[in-house]
C-alpha positions as CSV (number, residue, x, y, z in Angstrom):
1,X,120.1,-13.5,70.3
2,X,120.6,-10.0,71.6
3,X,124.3,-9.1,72.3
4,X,124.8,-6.4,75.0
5,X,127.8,-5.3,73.4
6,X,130.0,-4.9,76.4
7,X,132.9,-6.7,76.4
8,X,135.5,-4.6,78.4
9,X,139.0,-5.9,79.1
10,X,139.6,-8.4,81.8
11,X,141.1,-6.2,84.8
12,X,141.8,-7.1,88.4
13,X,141.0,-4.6,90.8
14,X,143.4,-2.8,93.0
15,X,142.1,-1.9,96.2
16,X,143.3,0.9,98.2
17,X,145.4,-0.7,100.3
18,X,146.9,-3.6,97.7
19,X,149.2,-2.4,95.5
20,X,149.8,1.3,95.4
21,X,147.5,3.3,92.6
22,X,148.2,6.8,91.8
23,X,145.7,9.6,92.3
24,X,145.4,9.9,89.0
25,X,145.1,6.0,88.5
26,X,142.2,6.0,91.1
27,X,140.2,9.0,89.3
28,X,140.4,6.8,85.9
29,X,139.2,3.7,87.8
30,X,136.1,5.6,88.6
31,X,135.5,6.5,85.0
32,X,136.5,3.0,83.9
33,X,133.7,1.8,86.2
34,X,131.0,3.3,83.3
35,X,130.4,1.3,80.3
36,X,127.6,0.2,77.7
37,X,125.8,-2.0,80.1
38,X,126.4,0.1,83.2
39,X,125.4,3.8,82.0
40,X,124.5,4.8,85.4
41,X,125.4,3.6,88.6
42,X,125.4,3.7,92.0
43,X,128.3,5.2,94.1
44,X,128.5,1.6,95.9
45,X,128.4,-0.2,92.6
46,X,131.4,2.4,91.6
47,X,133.6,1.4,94.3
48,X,133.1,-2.1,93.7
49,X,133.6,-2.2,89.9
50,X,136.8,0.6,90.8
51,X,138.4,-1.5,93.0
52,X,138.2,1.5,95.6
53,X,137.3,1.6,99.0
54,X,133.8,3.4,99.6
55,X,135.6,7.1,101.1
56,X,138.0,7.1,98.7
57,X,135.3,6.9,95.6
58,X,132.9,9.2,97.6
59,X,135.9,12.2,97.4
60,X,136.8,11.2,94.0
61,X,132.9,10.9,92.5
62,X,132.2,14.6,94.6
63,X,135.5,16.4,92.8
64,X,134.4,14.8,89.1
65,X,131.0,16.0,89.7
66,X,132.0,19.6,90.5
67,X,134.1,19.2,87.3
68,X,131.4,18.0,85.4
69,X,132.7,14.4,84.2
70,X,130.0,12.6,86.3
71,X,126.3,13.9,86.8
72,X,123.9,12.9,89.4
73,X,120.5,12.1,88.8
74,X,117.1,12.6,91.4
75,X,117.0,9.0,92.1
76,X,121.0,9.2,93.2
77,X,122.7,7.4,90.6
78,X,126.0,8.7,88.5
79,X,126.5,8.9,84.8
80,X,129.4,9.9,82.9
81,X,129.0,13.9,82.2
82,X,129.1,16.2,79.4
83,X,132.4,17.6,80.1
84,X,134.2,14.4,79.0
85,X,131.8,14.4,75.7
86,X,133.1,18.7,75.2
87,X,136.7,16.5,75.3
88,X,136.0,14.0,73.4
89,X,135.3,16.5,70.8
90,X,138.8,17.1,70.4
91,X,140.3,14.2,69.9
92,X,140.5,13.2,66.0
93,X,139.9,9.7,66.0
94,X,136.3,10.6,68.2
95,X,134.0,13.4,66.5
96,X,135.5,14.9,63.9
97,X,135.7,11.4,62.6
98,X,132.2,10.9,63.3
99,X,130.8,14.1,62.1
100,X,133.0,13.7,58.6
101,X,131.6,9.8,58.2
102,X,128.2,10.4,59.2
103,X,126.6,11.6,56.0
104,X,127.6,8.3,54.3
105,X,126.8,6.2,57.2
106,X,123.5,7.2,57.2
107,X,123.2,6.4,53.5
108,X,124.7,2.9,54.5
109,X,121.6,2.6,56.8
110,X,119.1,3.9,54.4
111,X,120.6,1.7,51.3
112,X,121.1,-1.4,53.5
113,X,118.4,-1.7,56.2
114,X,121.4,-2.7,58.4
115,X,123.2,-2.0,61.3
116,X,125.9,0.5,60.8
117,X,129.4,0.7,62.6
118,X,132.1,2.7,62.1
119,X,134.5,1.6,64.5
120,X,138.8,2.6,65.7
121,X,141.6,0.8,67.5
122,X,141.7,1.0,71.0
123,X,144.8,-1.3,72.3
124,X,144.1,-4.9,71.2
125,X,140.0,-3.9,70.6
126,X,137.6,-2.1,68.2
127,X,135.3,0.7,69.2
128,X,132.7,1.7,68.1
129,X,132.5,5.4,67.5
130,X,129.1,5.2,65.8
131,X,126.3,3.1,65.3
132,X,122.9,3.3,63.4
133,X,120.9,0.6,64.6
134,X,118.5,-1.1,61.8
135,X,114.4,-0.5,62.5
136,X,113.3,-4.1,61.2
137,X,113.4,-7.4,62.7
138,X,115.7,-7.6,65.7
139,X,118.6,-5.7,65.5
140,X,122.0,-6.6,67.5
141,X,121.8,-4.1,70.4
142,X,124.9,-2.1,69.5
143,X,125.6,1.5,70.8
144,X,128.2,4.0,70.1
145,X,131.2,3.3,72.7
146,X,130.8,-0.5,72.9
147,X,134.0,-2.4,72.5
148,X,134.5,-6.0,71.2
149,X,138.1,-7.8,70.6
150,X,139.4,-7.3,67.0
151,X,138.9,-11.2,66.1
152,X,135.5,-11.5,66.7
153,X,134.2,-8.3,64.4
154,X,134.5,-7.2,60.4
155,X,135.6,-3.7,61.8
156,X,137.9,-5.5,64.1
157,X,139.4,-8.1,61.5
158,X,140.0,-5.1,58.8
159,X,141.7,-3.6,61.6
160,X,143.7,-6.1,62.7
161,X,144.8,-7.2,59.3
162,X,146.4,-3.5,58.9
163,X,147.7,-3.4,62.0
164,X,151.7,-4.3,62.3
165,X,153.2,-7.7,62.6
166,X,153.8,-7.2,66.3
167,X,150.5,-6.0,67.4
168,X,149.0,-8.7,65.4
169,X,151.0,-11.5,67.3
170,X,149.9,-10.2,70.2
171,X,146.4,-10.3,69.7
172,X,146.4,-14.1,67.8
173,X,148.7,-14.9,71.2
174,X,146.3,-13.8,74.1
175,X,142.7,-16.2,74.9
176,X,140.8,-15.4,72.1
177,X,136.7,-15.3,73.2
178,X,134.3,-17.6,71.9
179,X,130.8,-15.5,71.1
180,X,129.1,-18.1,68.9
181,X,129.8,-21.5,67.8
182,X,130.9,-19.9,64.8
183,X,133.6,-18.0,66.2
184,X,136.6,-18.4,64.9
185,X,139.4,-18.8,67.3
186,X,142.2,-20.5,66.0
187,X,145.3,-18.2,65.4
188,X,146.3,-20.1,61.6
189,X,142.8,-19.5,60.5
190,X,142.6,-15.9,61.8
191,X,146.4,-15.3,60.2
192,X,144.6,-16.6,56.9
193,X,141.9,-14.4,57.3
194,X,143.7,-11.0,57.7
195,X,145.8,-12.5,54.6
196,X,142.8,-12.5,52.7
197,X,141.4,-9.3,54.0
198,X,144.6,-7.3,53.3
199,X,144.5,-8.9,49.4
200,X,140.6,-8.4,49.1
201,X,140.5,-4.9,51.5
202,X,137.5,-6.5,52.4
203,X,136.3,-8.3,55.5
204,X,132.8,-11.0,55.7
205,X,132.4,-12.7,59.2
206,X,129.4,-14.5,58.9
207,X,128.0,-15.8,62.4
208,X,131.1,-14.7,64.5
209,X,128.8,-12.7,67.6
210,X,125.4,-13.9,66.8
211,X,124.7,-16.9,64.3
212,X,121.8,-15.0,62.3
213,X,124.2,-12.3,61.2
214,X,126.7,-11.6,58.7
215,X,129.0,-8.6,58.5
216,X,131.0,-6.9,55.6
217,X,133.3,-4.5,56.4
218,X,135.8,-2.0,54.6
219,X,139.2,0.4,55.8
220,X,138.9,4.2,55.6
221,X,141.7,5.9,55.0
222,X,143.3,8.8,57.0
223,X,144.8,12.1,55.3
224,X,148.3,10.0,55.5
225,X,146.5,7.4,53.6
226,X,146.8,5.2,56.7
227,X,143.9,2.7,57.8
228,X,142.1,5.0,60.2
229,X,138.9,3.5,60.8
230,X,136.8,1.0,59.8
231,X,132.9,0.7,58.8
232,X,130.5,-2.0,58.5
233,X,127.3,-3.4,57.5
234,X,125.5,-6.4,59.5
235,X,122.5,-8.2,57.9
236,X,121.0,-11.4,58.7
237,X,122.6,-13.9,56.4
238,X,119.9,-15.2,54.5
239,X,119.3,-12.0,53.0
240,X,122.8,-11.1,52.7
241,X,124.7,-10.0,49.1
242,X,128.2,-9.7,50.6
243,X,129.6,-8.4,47.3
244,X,126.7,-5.7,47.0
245,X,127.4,-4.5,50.5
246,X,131.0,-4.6,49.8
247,X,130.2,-2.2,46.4
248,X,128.7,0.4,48.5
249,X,130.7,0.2,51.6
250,X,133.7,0.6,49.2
251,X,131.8,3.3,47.7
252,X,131.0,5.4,51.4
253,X,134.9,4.4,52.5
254,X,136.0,6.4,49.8
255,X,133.9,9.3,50.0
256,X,135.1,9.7,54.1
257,X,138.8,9.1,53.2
258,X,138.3,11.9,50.7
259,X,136.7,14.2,53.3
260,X,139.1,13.5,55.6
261,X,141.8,14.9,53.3
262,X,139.8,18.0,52.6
């Protein structure tokens, strides 16, 4: 089964004339339009997934694109612009990250023959702030900047399990999405599972997206020694050694935390 890997927060639009957006609330609804299964889009299809009114995203798409967050292709359709990625480069938890993990990601990959995530906390879901995508069989379409509720991930579970009590709660306490038959979405058994990934500082979710599949994931640690990020490994299950993949993604975890405190 191929998973998109879009799963963006339930939101109901606010059109122009409902209840009253700020100007600045209306410029990040046309940004929020863009995801990983709608790279480019028409300026129709970004007033409808904006909530805006057709004039008001027509003003707001012409300002961003003399800015240079949006770009406009021959055929007429809008993607997000390389301004935002020159910003993105500032922020810690984006490519700094990325450009300190990357080395030992890539050795992930080449050791592995899986798919490689490393992956941050973004509210009450995981991001993923790179991906290597595995060249045999059929790899689970995953690209950097798809986002997926913590439950239902091994980035997402390590995550969650060292997140505080509060945030926790609130994510066990909200509908928690079913990808696969194996999903687990009961709150106990999740609440035992973060136990157990807090005492191991490992996290296996066999199954929990796609049924072939099974993920091992580890923490990396900031220069604070807080849990900044997390990486994974998926491979199909048969072939799967869970505690090998846990040796070596131990083993990569360490070497970023240590960079990161360079």
């Amino acid at each position: 089964m191929t998973v998109t890997g879009e799963h963006r927060p339930t939101r109901s639009p606010v059109e122009d004339g409902g209840a009253r957006r700020t100007a600045a609330g209306r410029v990040l609804a046309v940004l929020d339009a863009f995801g990983p299964a709608h790279r480019t889009l028409t300026l129709s299809e970004i007033s409808r997934r904006a909530g805006l009114t057709l004039p008001t995203t027509h003003r707001l798409v012409r300002e961003l694109l003399a800015w240079g967050a949006l770009e406009r292709d021959d055929a007429g359709r809008y993607s997000v612009g390389l301004r935002l990625l020159e910003l993105s480069a500032l922020a810690p938890r984006g490519l700094g990250l990325r450009d300190a993990a990357f080395p030992y990601l890539e050795d992930l990959h080449q050791t592995t023959l899986g798919n490689v995530h490393l992956g941050v906390r973004d509210g009450l879901e995981v991001v993923y702030i790179e991906a290597i995508r595995a060249r045999v069989r059929k790899p689970v379409d995953s690209h950097v900047g798809d986002r997926w509720p913590m439950h239902a991930t091994g980035t997402g579970l390590v995550l969650l399990a060292h997140a505080d009590r509060e945030l926790q709660e609130q994510v066990l306490s909200s509908p928690l999405t079913r990808f696969s038959p194996l999903t687990v979405v009961d709150p106990d058994e999740l609440r035992r599972r973060l136990a157990l990934v807090r005492k191991t500082g490992v996290a296996v979710a066999r199954g929990q997206i796609t049924v072939p599949d099974i993920v091992v994931a580890v923490p990396v640690l900031g220069p604070r020694g807080e849990v900044a990020a997390a990486i994974s490994v998926v491979v199909e299950a048969d072939d799967a050694r869970p505690r090998e993949l846990a040796a070596v993604l131990t083993e990569a975890s360490r070497s970023i935390s240590a960079s990161l405190t360079a």
